[in-house]
N, C-alpha and C positions, 0 to 999 in steps of 0.2 A: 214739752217732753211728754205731757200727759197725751198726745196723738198718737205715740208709737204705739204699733200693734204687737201684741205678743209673736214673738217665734216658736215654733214647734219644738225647731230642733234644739234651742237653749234649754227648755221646759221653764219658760218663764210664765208665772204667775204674779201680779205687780200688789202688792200689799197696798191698799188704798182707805181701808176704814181707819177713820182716825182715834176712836178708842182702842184699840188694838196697838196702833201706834204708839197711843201714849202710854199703855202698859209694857211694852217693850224697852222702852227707853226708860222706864222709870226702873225694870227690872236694870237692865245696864248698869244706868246709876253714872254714865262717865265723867271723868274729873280732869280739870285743868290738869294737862304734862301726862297724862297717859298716853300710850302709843297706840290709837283706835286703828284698825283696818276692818273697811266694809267690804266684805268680800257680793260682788255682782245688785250692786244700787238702784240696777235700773233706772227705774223715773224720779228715783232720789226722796223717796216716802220718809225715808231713817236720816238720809245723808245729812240736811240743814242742820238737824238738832244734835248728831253727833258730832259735826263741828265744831258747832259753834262749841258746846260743853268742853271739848277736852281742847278745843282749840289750834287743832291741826287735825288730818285726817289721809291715811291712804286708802284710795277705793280702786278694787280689779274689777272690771270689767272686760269681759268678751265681747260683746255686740258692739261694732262699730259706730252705729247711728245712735246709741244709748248714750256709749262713750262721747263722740262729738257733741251731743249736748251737753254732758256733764261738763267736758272740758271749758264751751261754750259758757255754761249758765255760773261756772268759778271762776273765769277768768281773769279777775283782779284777787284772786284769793289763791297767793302763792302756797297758802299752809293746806292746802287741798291739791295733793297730790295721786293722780289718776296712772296707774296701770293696768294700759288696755292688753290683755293679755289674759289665758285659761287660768285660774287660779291651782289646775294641777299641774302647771309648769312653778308656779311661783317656789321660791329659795326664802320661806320663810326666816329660817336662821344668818340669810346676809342680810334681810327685809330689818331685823331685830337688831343686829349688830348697827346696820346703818344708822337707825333712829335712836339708838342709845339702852337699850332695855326691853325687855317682855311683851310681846304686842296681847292687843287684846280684840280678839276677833268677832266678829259681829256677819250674820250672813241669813236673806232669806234663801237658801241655798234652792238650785233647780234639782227635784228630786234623783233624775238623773244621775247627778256625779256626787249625790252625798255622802255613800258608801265609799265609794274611792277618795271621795277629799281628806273624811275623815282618818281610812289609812295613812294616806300622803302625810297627814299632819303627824303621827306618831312616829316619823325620822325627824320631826321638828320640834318635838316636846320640850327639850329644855330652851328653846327662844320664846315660847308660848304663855302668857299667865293665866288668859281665859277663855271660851269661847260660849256666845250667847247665837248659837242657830236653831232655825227654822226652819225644822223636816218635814216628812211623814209622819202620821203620827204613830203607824207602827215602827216606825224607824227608831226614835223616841223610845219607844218600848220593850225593845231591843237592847239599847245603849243600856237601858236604867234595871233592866230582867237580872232577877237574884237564880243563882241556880236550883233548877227543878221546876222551875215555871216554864211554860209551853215559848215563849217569846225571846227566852234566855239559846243566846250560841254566839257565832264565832266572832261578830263585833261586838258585843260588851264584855266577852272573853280578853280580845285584844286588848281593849283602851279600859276597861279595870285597873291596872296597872300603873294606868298612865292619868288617870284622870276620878273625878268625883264627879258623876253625874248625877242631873236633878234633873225630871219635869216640869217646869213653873209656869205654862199656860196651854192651855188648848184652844187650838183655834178654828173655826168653823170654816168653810168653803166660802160663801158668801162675805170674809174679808179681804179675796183679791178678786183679781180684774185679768182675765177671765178667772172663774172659780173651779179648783181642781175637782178630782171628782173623790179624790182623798181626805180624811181628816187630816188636819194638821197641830205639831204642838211646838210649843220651844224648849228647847234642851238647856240648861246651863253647867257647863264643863268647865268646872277651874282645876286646871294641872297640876300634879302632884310633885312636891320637893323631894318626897322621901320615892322615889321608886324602884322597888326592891331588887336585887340582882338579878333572881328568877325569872323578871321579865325581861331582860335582856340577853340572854341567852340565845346565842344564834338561831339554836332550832324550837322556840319559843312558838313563834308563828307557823313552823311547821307543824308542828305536831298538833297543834289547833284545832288548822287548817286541816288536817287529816283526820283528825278527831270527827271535826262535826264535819264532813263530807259523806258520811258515813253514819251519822248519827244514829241512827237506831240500828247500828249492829254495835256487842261488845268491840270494849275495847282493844280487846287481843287480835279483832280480826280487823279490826279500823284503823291498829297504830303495828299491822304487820311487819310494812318496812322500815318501821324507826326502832322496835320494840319489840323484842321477845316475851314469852307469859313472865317469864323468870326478873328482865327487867323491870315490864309496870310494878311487882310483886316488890321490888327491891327498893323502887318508889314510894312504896309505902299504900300504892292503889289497887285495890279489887279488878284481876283480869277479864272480868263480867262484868263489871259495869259501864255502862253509857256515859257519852260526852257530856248529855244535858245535866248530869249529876255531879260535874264534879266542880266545885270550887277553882276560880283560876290559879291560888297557891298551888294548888293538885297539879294543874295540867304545868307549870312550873318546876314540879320536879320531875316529871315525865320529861318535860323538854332536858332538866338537866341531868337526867340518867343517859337521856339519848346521847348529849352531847360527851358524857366521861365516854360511854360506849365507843364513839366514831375514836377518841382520842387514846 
């Protein structure tokens, strides 16, 4: 397995140092009867020992020739379960039902689709306990950005709501094979029980989303088509000020003035 060549178009970088490794799996920590999924294993750097730990394992895979060895190299290891398949097709919440409980996600994700995966995943929130990936490390910095900080917008906006995120490693270029030209770091996101109404509000992510598309103009002129001055004002928020300033409870009730409004 270690002869496959990276693809371009997956944005595969193969994680191969093994202190790296073993800090990752020790952050994991996986336990006997947990529902692991390794989302894109490639050469299988994480796969053995997450395994073996929790004792079953689903790994998605894209890459066909990645995949046929994986399938290949488990062969007699029926609790190593392989879908080859985009993980922004996967149906986490029938993934969760099927296996009996909460998965807990695990991913050197390809920079690529981490942005979109990690949307995708918040229609999946409640099948989810935890998820230990590996981004960008502005990406990282984004997710973990309190408001009024330059890195803070419209994904730790989103997934605030939905999750707890932590920074717990940074990783250098020279731990994969080929080396991005990016820093990298690991995120660790374990999903919230309590999450509060205001994020579920239809027009939650719109208003966001309109918010910081617009970021540096006020609010009055950035949330035009959801929001009158009179509205934000009713919400409780300054018609002048910017998206990067407000707390996501804020942009919360902006979504729920929007939504009394439409009704």
């Amino acid at each position: 397995m270690n002869e496959h060549r990276a693809r371009k178009r997956f944005g595969q970088h193969f994680l191969h140092d093994p202190l790296v490794i073993d800090r990752i799996l020790t952050l994991i920590d996986a336990r006997p009867c947990e529902h692991l999924v390794e989302i894109g294993p490639g050469r299988g750097a994480l796969t053995d020992a997450l395994l073996a730990a929790a004792g079953a394992l689903d790994a998605v895979e894209i890459d066909r020739d990645l995949a046929a060895a994986l399938r290949e190299r488990h062969r007699d290891q029926p609790q190593f379960r392989l879908h080859e398949r985009d993980a922004l097709q996967m149906d986490w919440s029938a993934l969760a039902r099927e296996r009996g409980g909460p998965l807990r996600l695990v991913g050197n994700l390809p920079y690529n689709i981490s942005t979109p995966l990690l949307f995708a995943l918040l229609a999946h929130a409640g099948a989810l306990h935890d998820a230990h990936f590996m981004l960008q490390r502005e990406v990282v910095d984004r997710i973990v950005a309190a408001p009024g900080s330059e890195a803070y917008g419209r994904l730790g906006v989103m997934l605030a709501p939905f999750v707890s995120a932590e920074r717990v490693l940074d990783v250098g270029p020279g731990a994969f094979q080929p080396p991005p030209r990016v820093q990298s770091a690991v995120v660790r996101m374990a999903l919230r029980t309590d999450v509060p109404a205001w994020a579920r509000t239809p027009l939650y992510g719109q208003v966001v989303a309109a918010a910081f598309n617009q970021r540096r103009k006020q609010l009055r002129n950035a949330l035009a088509t959801l929001l009158d001055v009179e509205g934000i004002r009713a919400a409780g928020i300054d018609p002048t000020a910017r998206a990067e300033t407000l707390a996501p409870e804020q942009f919360g009730a902006l979504a729920q003035r929007a939504a009394d409004m439409v009704h």
